[in-house]
C-alpha positions as CSV (number, residue, x, y, z in Angstrom):
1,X,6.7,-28.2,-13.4
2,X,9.9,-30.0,-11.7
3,X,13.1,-28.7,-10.0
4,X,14.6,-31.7,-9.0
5,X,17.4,-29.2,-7.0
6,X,15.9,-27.3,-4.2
7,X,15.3,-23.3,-4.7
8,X,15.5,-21.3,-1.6
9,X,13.6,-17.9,-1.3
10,X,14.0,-15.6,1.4
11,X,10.8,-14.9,3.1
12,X,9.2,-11.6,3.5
13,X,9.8,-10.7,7.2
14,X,6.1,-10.1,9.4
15,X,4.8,-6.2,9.6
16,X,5.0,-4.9,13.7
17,X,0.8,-4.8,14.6
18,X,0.3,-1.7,16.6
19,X,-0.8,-1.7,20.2
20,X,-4.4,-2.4,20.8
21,X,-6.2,0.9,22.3
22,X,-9.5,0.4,25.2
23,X,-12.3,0.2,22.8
24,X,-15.9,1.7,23.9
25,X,-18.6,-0.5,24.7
26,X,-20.2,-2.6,22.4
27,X,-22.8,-0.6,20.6
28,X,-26.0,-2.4,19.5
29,X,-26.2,-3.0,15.7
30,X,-27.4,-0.3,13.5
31,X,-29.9,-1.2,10.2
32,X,-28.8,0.1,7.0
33,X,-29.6,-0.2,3.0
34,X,-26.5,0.2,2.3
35,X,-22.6,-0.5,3.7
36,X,-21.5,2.5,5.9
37,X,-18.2,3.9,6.6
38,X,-16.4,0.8,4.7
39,X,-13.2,2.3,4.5
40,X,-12.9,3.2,8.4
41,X,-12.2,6.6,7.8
42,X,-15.4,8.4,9.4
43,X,-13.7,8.1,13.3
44,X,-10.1,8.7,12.4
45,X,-7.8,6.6,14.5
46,X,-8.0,4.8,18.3
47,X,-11.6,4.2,17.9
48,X,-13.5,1.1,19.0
49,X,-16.7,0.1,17.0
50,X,-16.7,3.2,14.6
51,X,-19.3,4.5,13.1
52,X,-21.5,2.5,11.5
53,X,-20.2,-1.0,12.9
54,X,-20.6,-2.8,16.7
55,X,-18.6,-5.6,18.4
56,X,-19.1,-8.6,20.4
57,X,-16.5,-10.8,22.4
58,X,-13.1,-8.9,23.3
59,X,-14.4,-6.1,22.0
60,X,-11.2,-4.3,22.9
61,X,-9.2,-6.2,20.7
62,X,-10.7,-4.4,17.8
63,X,-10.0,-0.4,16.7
64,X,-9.2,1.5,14.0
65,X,-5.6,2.9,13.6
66,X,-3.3,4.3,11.0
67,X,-2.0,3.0,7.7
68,X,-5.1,2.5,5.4
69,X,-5.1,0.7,2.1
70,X,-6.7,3.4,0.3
71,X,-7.5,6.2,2.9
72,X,-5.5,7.4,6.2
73,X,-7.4,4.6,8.4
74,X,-8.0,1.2,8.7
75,X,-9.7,-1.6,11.1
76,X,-7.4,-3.8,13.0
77,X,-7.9,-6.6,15.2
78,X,-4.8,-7.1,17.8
79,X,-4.3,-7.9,21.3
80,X,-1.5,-9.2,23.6
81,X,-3.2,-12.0,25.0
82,X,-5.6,-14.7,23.0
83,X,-8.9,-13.2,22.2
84,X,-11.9,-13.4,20.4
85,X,-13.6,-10.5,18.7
86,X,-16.2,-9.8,16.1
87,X,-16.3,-6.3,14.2
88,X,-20.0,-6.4,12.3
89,X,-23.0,-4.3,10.8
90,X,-26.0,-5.5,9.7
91,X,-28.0,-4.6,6.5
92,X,-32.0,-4.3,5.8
93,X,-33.6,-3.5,3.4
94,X,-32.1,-5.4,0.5
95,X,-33.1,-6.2,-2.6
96,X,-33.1,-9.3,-3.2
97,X,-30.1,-11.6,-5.8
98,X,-26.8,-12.2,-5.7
99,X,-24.3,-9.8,-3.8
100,X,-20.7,-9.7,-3.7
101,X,-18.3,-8.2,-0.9
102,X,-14.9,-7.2,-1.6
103,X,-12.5,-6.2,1.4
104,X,-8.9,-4.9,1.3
105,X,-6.7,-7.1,4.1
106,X,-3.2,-8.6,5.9
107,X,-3.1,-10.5,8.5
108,X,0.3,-11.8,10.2
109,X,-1.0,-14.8,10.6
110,X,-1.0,-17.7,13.7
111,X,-5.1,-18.0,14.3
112,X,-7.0,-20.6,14.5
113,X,-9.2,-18.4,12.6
114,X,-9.4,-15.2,10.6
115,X,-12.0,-14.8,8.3
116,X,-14.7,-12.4,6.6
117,X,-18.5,-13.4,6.6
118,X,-21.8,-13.0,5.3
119,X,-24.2,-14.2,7.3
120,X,-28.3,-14.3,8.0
121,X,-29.0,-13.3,4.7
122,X,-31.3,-16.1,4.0
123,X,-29.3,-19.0,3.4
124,X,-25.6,-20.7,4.1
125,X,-23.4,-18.1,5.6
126,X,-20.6,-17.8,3.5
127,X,-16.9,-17.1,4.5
128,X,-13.9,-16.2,3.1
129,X,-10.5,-16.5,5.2
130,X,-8.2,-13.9,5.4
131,X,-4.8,-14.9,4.0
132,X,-1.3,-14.6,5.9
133,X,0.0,-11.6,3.9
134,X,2.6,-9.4,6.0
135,X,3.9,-7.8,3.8
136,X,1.1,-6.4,1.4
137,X,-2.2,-6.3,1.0
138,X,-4.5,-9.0,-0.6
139,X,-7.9,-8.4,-2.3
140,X,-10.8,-11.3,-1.6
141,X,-14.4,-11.2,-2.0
142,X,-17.2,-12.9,-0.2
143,X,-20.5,-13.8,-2.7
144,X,-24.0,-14.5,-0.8
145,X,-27.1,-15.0,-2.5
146,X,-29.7,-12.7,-0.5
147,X,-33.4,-14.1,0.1
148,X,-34.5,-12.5,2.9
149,X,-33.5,-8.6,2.4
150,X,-31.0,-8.4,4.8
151,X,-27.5,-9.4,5.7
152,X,-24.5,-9.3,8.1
153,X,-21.4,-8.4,7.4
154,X,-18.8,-9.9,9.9
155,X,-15.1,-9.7,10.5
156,X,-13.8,-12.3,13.0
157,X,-10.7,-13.1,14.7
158,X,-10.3,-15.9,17.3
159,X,-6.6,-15.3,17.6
160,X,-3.7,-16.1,20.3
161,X,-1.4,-13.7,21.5
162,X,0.1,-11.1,19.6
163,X,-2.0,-12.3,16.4
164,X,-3.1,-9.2,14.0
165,X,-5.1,-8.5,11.1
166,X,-6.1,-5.2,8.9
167,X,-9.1,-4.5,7.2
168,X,-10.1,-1.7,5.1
169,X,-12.2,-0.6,1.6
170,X,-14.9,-3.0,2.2
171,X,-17.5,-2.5,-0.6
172,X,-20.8,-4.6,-0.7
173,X,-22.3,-4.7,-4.2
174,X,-24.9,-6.9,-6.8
175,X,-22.4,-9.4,-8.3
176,X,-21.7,-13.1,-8.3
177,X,-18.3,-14.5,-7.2
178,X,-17.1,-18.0,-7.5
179,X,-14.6,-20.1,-9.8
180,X,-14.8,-22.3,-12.7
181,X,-11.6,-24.4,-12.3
182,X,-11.7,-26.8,-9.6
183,X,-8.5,-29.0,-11.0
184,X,-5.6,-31.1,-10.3
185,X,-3.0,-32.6,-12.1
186,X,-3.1,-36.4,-12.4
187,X,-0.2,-37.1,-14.9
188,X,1.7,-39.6,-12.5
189,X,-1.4,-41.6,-11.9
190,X,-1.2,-44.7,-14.3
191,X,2.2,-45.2,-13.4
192,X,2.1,-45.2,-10.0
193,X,-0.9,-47.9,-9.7
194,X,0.6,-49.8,-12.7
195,X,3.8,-50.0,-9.7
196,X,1.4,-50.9,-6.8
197,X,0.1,-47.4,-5.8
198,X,-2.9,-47.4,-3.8
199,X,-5.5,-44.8,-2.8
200,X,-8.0,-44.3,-0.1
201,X,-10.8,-42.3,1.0
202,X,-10.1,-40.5,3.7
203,X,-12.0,-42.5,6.0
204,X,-10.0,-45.5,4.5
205,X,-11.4,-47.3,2.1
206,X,-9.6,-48.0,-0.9
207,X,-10.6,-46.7,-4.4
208,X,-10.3,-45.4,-7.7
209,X,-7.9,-41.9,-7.2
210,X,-10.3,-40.3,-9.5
211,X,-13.1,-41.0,-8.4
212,X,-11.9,-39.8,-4.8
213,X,-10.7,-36.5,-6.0
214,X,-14.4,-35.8,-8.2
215,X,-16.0,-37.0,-4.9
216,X,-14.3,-34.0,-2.8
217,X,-15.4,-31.5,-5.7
218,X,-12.4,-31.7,-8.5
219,X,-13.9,-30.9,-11.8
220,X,-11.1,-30.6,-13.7
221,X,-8.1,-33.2,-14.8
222,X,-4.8,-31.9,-16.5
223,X,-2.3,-34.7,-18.0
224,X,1.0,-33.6,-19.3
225,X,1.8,-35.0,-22.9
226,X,5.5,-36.1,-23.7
227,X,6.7,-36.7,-26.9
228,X,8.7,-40.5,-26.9
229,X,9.3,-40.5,-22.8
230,X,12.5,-43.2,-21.5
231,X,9.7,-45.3,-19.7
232,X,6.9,-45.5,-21.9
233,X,4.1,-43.1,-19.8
234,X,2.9,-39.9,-20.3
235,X,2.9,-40.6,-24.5
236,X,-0.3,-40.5,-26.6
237,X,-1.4,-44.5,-25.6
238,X,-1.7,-43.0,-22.0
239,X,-3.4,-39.7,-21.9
240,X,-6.0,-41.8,-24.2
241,X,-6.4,-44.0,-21.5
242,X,-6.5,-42.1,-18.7
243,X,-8.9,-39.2,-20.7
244,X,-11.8,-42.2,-20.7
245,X,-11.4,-42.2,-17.2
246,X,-11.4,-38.7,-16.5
247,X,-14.3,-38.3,-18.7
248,X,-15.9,-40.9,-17.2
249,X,-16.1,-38.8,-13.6
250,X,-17.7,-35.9,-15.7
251,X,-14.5,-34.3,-15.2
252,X,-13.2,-31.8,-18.1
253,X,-10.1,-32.5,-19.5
254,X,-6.3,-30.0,-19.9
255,X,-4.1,-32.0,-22.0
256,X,-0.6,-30.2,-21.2
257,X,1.8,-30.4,-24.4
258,X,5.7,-30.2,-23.0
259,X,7.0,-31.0,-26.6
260,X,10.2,-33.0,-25.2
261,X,11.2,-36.7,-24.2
262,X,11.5,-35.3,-20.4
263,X,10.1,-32.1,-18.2
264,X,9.9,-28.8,-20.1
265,X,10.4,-26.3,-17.6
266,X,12.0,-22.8,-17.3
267,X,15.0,-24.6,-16.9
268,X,15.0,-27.2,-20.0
269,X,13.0,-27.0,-23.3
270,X,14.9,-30.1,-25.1
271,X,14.2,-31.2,-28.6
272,X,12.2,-34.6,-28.6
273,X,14.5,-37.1,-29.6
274,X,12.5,-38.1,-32.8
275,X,12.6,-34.3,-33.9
276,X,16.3,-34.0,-33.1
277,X,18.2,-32.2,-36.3
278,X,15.1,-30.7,-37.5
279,X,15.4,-27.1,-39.1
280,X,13.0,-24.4,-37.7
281,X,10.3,-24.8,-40.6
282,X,10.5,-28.9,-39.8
283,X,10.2,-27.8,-36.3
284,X,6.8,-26.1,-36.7
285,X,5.7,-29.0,-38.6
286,X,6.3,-31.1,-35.7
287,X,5.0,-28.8,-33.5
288,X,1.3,-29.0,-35.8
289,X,1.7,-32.7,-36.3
290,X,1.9,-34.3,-32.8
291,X,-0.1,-31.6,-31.2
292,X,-3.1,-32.5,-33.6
293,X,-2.7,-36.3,-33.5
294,X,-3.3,-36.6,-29.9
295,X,-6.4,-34.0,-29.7
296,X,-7.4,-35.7,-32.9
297,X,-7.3,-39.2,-31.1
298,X,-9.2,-37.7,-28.2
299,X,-11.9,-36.6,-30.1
300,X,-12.3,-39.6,-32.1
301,X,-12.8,-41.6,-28.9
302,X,-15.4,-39.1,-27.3
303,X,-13.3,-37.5,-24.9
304,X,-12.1,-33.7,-26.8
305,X,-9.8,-31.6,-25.1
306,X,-11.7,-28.6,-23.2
307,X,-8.0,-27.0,-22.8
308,X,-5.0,-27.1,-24.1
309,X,-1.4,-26.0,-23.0
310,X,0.8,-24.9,-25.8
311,X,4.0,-25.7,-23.8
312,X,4.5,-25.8,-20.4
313,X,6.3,-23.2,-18.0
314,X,7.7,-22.0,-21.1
315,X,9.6,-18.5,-19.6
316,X,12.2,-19.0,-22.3
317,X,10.5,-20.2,-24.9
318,X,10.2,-23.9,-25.7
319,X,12.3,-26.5,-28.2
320,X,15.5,-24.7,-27.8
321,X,17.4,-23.0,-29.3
322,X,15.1,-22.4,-32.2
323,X,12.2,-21.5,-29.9
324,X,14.2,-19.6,-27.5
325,X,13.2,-15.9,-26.8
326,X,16.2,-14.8,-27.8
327,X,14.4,-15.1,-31.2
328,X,10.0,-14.1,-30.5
329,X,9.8,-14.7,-34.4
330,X,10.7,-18.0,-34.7
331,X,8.6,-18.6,-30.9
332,X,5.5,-17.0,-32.2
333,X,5.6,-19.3,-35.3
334,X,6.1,-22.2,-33.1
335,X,3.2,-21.1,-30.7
336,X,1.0,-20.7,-33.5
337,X,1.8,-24.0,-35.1
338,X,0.2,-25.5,-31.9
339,X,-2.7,-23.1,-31.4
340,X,-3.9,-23.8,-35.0
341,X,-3.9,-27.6,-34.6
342,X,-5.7,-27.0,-31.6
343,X,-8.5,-24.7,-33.2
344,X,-8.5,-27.5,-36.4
345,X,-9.4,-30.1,-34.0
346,X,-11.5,-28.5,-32.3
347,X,-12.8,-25.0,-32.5
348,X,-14.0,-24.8,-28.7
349,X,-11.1,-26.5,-27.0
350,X,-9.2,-23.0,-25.2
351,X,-5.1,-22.7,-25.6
352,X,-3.5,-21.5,-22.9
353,X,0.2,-20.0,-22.6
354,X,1.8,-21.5,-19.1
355,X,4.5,-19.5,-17.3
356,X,6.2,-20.0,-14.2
357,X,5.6,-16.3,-13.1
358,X,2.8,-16.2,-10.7
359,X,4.6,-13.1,-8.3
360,X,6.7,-11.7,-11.3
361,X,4.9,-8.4,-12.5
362,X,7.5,-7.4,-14.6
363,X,8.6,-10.8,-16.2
364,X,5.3,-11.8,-16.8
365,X,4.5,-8.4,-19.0
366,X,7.8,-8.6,-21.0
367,X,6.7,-12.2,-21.9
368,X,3.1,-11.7,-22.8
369,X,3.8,-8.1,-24.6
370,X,6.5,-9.7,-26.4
371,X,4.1,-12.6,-27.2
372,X,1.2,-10.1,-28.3
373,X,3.3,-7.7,-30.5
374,X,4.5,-10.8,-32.2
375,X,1.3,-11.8,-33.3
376,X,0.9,-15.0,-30.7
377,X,-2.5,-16.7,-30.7
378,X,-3.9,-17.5,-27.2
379,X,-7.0,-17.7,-25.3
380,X,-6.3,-18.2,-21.9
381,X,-3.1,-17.1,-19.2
382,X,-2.1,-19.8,-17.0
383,X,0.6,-19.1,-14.2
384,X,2.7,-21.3,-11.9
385,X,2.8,-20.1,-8.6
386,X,4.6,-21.6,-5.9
387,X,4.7,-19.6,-2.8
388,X,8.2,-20.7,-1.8
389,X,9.5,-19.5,-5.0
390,X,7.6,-17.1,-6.8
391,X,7.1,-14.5,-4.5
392,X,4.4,-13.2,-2.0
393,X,0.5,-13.6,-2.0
394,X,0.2,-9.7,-2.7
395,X,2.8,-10.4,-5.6
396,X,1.0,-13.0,-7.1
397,X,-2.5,-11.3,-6.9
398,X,-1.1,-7.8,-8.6
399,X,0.6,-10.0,-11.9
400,X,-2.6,-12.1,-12.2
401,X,-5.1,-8.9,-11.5
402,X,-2.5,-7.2,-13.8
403,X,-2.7,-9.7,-16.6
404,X,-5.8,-10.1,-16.8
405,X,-6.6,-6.7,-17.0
406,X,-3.4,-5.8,-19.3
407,X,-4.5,-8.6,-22.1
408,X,-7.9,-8.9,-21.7
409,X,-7.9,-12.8,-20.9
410,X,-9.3,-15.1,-18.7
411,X,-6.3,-16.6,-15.8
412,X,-6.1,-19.7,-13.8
413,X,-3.1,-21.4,-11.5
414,X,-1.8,-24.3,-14.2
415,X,0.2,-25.3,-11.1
416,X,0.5,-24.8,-7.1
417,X,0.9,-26.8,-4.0
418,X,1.9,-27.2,-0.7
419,X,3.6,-29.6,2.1
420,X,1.6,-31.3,4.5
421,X,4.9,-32.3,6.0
422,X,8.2,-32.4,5.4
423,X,9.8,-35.7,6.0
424,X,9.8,-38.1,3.0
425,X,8.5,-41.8,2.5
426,X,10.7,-42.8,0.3
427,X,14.6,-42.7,0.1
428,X,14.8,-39.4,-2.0
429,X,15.2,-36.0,-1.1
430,X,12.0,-34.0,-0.8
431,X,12.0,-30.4,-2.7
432,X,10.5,-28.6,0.2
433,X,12.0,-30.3,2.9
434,X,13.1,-27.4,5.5
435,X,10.9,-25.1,7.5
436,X,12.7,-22.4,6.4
437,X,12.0,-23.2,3.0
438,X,7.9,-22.5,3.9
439,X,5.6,-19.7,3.5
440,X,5.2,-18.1,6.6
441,X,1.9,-18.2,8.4
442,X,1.9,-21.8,6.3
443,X,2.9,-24.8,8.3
444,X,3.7,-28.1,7.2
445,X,0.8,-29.3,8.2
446,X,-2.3,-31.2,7.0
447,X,-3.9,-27.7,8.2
448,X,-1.1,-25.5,6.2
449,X,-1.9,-27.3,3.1
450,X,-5.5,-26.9,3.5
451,X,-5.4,-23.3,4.3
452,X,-2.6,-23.0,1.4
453,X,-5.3,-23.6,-0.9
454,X,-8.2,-21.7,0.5
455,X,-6.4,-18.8,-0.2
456,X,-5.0,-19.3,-3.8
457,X,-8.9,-20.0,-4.6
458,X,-9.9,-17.1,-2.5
459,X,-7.3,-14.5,-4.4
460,X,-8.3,-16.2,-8.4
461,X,-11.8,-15.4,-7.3
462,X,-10.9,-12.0,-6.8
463,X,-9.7,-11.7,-10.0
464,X,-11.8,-8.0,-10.9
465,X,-14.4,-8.7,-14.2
466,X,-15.0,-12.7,-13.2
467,X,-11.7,-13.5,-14.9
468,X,-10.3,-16.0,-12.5
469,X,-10.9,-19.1,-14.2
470,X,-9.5,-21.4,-10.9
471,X,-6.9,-23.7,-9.8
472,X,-5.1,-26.8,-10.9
473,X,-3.1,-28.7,-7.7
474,X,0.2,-29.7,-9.3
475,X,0.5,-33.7,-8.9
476,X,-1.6,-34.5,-6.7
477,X,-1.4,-38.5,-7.0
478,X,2.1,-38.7,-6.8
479,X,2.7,-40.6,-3.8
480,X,5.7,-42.5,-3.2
481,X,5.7,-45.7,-5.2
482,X,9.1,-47.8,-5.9
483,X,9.0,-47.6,-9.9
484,X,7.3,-43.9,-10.4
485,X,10.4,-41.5,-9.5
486,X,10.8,-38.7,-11.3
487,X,13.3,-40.1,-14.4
488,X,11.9,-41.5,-16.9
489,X,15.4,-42.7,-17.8
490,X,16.1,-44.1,-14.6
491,X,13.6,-46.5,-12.8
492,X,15.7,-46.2,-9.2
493,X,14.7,-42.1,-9.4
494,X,12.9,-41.1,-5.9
495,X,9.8,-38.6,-5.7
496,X,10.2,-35.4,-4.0
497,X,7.0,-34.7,-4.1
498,X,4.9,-37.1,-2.1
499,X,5.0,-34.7,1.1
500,X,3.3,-32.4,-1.5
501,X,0.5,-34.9,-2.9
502,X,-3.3,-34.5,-1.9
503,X,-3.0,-38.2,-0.6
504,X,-0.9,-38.9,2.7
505,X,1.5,-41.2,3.6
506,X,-1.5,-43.7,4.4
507,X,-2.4,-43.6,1.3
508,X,-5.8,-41.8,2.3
509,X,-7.1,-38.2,1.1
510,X,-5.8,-35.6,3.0
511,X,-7.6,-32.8,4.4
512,X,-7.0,-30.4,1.8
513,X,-9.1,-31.9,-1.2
514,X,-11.9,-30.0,0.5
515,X,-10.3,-27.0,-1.1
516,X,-12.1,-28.4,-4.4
517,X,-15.6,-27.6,-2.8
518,X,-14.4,-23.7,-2.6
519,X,-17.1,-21.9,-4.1
């Protein structure tokens, strides 16, 4: 990923709450085997704690109205002044193992909490937020192991004024939730301490980035692969490097192929310079060539590839023109070039196809239909999604849920992140720089980042069928360092990304690496 000119979005404008109604007193909490009335539809609307479900705190703010996901009715908790509420019902009787809760909701966002829980079932309550989704609704699930045959189910708000959220089609079912992925891309790493970059802990001590991140829970380390880059990083000599060092955390390894000098991204696929003139048959060659001499050098030092991209954000295809999609034939051969040399390094390294289409339904089906009727070889989907320019939360979940489901593969985020704030430390203009460039219900805020990311990992794990592989943070060591701008042709380039990093201004770990400890 890089836009080095800024992309503006409009923003999906908040859905009117209703008026809260007088709710009936809190009713003392009923026993059951099994989840009642989960989809709110037993009472109708303008009911306070209906049937099946009690309250505690401003009980009040809590009621079921019109305007269901999948029936006529939903739960909502509103009010016009702060409040505090908690809609709940308890469960006995349990068998006990692992349990999964899946719940239909919106929320307009603005609490200082919002979340789903299961609780007293025998060990750590677990919780899942509740994203800021306006527009549409979002799918998440809750997992709890139960020990003691019984559990809560809890729906909390501790809200300010005017703050909403909807509930509805709550189902509570054996299953397991929880992702594999817990990544982040470290490509700009060895440059940026080779210029002086320095990281911290985030109580301040200074340290090893890696070893940081893999303390906060990253598993996972991706590193882009250029072909013959201006400055001399990001080539075969460094991603050797740097994989010892991942691999050395216990950290698996995505070795990201752009097949060009510079960025490969929907907007440029360029021929590396050493391939320049090359017919399409050369072109394939290539393609086979380079990608197995790195994986090849990998394994021969002990540290094999556990994924691979074949390409990077490749929307149009990749080494243009001959692997535009203006021609699938000539794409598929190229994409197959790469996925064998993979597969003849190593049979259980996965290939993934990267698009920058995390909201886009339709583009992301024309691309992958195209790709499977002309006989493209993959094992994994991996989507870009930026929140600022790829559409909303609901958008994204339906095109991952839907491709998925549609091709019958395992998904992950290759790429996401988020602003912590928006001024820059450095002399170059940031990407996401202006509040109207945010998501909304997502400040630029150490606490906007963090939430950001809560809720990417909370929507993959939602993924139906246990298909959401995780989450890869796009770049998050790229601080601002004089040297490590983003041209490698021009060492005076500025990094608009550092307001987007996982390390502040300090230098220290921000907040948000908790999100690697998501279940």
């Amino acid at each position: 990923m890089f836009h080095p000119r800024r992309t503006l979005r409009a923003l999906l404008l908040p859905l009117t709450a209703g008026l809260a109604l007088t709710a009936l007193p809190a009713q003392t909490a009923r026993a059951a085997s099994t989840l009642t009335n989960g989809g709110f539809e037993s009472d109708g609307a303008g009911v306070a704690a209906p049937a099946g479900w009690s309250e505690y705190g401003t009980t009040a703010a809590s009621y079921t109205e019109s305007g269901g996901h999948g029936g006529s009715y939903r739960l909502s908790h509103y009010a016009s002044s702060a409040y505090k509420v908690e809609t709940y019902q308890y469960l006995s009787g349990l068998t006990n193992g692992n349990y999964k809760l899946t719940a239909w909701v919106r929320s307009g966002g603005g609490q200082n909490s919002a979340y789903i829980a299961l609780k007293n079932c025998g060990g750590t309550e677990q919780r899942t937020g509740i994203p800021v989704s306006a527009s549409g609704w979002v799918r998440i699930v809750v997992p709890v192991s139960v020990t003691n045959n019984q559990c809560t189910i809890s729906i909390n708000s501790d809200a300010n004024a005017g703050n909403w959220i909807n509930v509805d089609d709550l189902t509570f079912a054996s299953g397991t939730g929880g992702t594999v992925i817990k990544g982040s891309d470290v490509s700009s790493l060895a440059k940026s301490e080779a210029k002086g970059g320095v990281y911290k802990t985030g109580s301040g001590t200074t340290g090893d980035a890696l070893a940081i991140l893999k303390s906060a829970g990253q598993n996972y380390a991706r590193v882009k692969v250029w072909v013959n880059a201006a400055d001399g990083y990001n080539g075969k000599t460094q991603v050797l490097a740097l994989a010892k060092r991942i691999k050395a955390q216990g950290m698996k390894l995505l070795v990201d192929f752009h097949y060009s000098d510079t960025w490969a991204d929907p907007g440029a696929q360029s021929v590396p310079s050493a391939w320049s003139g090359h017919s399409y048959s050369q072109l394939k060659t290539d393609v086979y060539n380079h990608t197995y001499d790195v994986l090849n050098a990998l394994k021969a030092q002990g540290t094999t590839a556990d994924m691979v991209q074949v390409g990077n954000e490749i929307n149009g295809g990749m080494l243009w023109p001959a692997g535009s999609t203006d021609n699938w034939p000539q794409l598929a051969g190229l994409l197959n070039s790469g996925y064998d040399a993979v597969k003849a390094v190593s049979s259980s390294t996965r290939v993934a196809l990267h698009l920058a289409k995390g909201g886009d339904l339709t583009g992301t089906r024309w691309w992958f239909d195209n790709a499977v009727a002309g006989g493209v070889k993959f094992d994994v989907i991996g989507l870009s999604y930026y929140g600022y320019w790829h559409g909303s939360l609901a958008d994204f979940q339906t095109t991952l849920d839907d491709a998925a489901a549609r091709y019958g593969k395992p998904v992950f985020v290759a790429e996401t992140a988020y602003p912590f704030r928006l001024d820059s430390d450095d002399s170059f203009e940031n990407i996401i720089d202006l509040t109207s460039e945010l998501v909304s219900g997502y400040p630029a805020t150490t606490a906007g980042q963090t939430r950001w990311m809560n809720d990417i990992a909370s929507i993959v794990e939602a993924v139906p069928n246990g298909r959401g592989l995780g989450v890869f943070y796009w770049e998050s060591t790229w601080t601002a360092v004089t040297g490590n701008g983003w041209d490698p042709a021009d060492a005076s380039s500025g990094n608009g990304w550092e307001n987007q990093a996982l390390f502040g201004y300090d230098d220290r770990a921000l907040p948000a690496t908790a999100w690697f400890s998501h279940r």
